[in-house]
C-alpha positions as CSV (number, residue, x, y, z in Angstrom):
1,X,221.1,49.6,86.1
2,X,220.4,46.0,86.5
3,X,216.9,44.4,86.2
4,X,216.6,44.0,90.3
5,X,217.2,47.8,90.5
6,X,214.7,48.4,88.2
7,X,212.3,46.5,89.8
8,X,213.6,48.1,93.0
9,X,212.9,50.9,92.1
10,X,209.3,50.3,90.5
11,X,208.7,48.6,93.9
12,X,209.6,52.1,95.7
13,X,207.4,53.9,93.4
14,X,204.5,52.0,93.7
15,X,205.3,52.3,97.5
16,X,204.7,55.5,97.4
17,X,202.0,56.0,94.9
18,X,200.2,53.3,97.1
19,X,200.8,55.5,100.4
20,X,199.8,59.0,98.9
21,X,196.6,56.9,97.7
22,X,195.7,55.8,101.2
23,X,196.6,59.4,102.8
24,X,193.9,60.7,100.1
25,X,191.7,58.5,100.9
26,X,192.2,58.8,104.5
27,X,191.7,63.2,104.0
28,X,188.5,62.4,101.9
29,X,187.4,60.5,104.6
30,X,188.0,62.8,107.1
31,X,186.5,65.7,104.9
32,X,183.3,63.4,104.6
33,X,183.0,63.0,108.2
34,X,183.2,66.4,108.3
35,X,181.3,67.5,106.4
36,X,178.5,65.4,107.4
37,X,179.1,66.8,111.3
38,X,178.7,70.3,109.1
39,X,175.5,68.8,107.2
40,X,174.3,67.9,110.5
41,X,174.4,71.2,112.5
42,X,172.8,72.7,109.4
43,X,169.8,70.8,109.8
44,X,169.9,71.3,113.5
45,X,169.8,75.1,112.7
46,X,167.5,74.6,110.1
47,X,164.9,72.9,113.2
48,X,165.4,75.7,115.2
49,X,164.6,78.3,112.5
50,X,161.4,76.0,111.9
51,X,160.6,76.7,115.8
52,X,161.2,80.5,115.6
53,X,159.0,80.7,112.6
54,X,156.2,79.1,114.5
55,X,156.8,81.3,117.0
56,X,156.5,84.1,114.9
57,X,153.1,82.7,113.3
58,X,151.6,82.0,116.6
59,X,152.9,85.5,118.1
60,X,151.0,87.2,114.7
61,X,147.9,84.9,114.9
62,X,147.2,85.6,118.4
63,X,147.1,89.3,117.4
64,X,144.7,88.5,114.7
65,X,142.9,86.7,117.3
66,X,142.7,89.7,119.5
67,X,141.7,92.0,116.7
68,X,145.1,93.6,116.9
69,X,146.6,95.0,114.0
70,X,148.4,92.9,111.6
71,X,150.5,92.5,108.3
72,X,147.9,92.7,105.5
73,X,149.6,89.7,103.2
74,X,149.2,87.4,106.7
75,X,145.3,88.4,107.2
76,X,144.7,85.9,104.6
77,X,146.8,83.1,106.2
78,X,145.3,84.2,109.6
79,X,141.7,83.8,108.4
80,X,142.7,80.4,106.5
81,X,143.9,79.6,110.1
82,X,140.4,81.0,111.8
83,X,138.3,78.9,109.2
84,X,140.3,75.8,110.1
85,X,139.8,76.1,113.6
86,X,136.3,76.8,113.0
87,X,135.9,73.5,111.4
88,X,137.7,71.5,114.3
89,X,135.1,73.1,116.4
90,X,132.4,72.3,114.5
91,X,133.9,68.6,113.7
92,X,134.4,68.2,117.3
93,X,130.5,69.4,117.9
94,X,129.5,66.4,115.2
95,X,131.7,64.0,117.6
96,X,129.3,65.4,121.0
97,X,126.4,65.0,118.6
98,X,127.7,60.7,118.0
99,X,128.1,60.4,121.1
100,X,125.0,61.6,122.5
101,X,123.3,59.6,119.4
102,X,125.2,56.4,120.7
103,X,124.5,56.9,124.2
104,X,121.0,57.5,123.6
105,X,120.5,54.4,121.4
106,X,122.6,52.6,124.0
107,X,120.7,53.5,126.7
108,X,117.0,52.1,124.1
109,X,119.2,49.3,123.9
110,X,119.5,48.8,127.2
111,X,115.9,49.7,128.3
112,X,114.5,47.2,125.6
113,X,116.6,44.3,127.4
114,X,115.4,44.9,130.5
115,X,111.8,44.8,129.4
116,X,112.8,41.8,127.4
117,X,114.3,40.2,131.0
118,X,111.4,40.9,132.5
119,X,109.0,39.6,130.1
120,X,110.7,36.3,129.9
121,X,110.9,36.6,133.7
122,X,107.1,37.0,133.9
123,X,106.6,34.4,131.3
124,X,108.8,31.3,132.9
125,X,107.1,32.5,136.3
126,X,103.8,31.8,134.5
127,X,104.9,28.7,132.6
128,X,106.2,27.3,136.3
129,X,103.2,28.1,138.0
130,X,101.4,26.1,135.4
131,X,103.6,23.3,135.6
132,X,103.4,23.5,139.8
133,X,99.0,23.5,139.1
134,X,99.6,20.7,136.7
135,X,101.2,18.6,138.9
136,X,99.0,19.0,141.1
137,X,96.1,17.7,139.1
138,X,98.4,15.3,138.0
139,X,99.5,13.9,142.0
140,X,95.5,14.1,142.3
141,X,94.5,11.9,139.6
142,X,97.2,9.8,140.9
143,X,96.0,9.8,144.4
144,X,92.3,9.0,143.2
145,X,93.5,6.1,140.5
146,X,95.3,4.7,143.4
147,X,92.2,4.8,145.9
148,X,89.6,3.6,143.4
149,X,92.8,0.7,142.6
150,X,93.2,-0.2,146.2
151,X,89.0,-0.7,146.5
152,X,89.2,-2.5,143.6
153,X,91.9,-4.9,144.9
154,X,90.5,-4.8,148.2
155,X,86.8,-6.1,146.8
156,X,88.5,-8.5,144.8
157,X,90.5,-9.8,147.5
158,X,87.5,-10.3,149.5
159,X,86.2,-11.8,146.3
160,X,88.6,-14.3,146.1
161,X,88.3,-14.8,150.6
162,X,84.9,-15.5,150.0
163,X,85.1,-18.1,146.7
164,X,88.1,-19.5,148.9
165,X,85.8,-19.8,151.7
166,X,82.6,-21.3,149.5
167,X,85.1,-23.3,148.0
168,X,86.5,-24.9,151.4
169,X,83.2,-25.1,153.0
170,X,82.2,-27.5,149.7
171,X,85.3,-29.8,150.4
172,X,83.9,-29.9,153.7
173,X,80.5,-30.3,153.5
């Protein structure tokens, strides 16, 4: 055999190695997907075996509940159960007992602003009905400043009318 032949041949080989390598790789990759639809139903099942158990623990606790009989190695679980619930209830009395608290306080809260408003309100009434007597006194004083002004001006006009008139009958006389 000649050289080319040889390397034909190698060619063919390689060929065929390299097709058998992507047909494995094409079945692993099929058995993966496969197997991961498999893995997947599994924990599907899994979730509804989960459910029935809860079913089951419900069914048996609401028997405890009703002082029916039950297993003896679930009593315990059942009254781990019982004492958990009888902390919710007493968590969620603690909650009522906040709230009331809080309402209460809000509603001090609330009380003290309005007697807050109505102080102030009392307290700029007060302050304005000062002011209002103030001016007063003030528009008086100005009335009376003016009046005794206007006399003034008035005798010292007639002050001046009669120099004017002394003053005119000396020219003349």
């Amino acid at each position: 055999m000649g050289f080319f032949d040889q390397l034909g041949d190698v060619a063919k080989n390689l060929g065929a190695a390299a097709g058998d390598l992507a047909k494995q790789v094409s079945d692993k990759t099929n058995d993966a997907l496969e197997i991961s639809k498999l893995n997947s139903k599994i924990a599907a099942e899994k979730l509804e075996i989960e459910k029935e158990k809860k079913k089951i623990s419900e069914a048996l606790f609401d028997k405890f509940a009703k002082g029916e009989e039950v297993p003896e190695e679930i009593k315990e679980f059942c009254e781990n159960i019982k004492a958990r619930f009888q902390n919710i209830d007493s968590l969620n009395a603690e909650i009522e007992k906040v709230k009331n608290t809080a309402g209460k306080k809000a509603e001090e809260v609330k009380d003290a602003v309005e007697d807050k408003v109505e102080e102030v309100k009392e307290a700029v009434q007060d302050k304005a009905e000062d002011v209002a007597d103030k001016a007063e006194e003030v528009k008086d004083q100005a009335v009376d400043t003016f009046n005794e002004v206007k006399e003034n001006v008035e005798d010292k006009v007639e002050d001046v009318k009669k120099d004017i008139k002394d003053g005119i009958d000396n020219i003349q006389n």
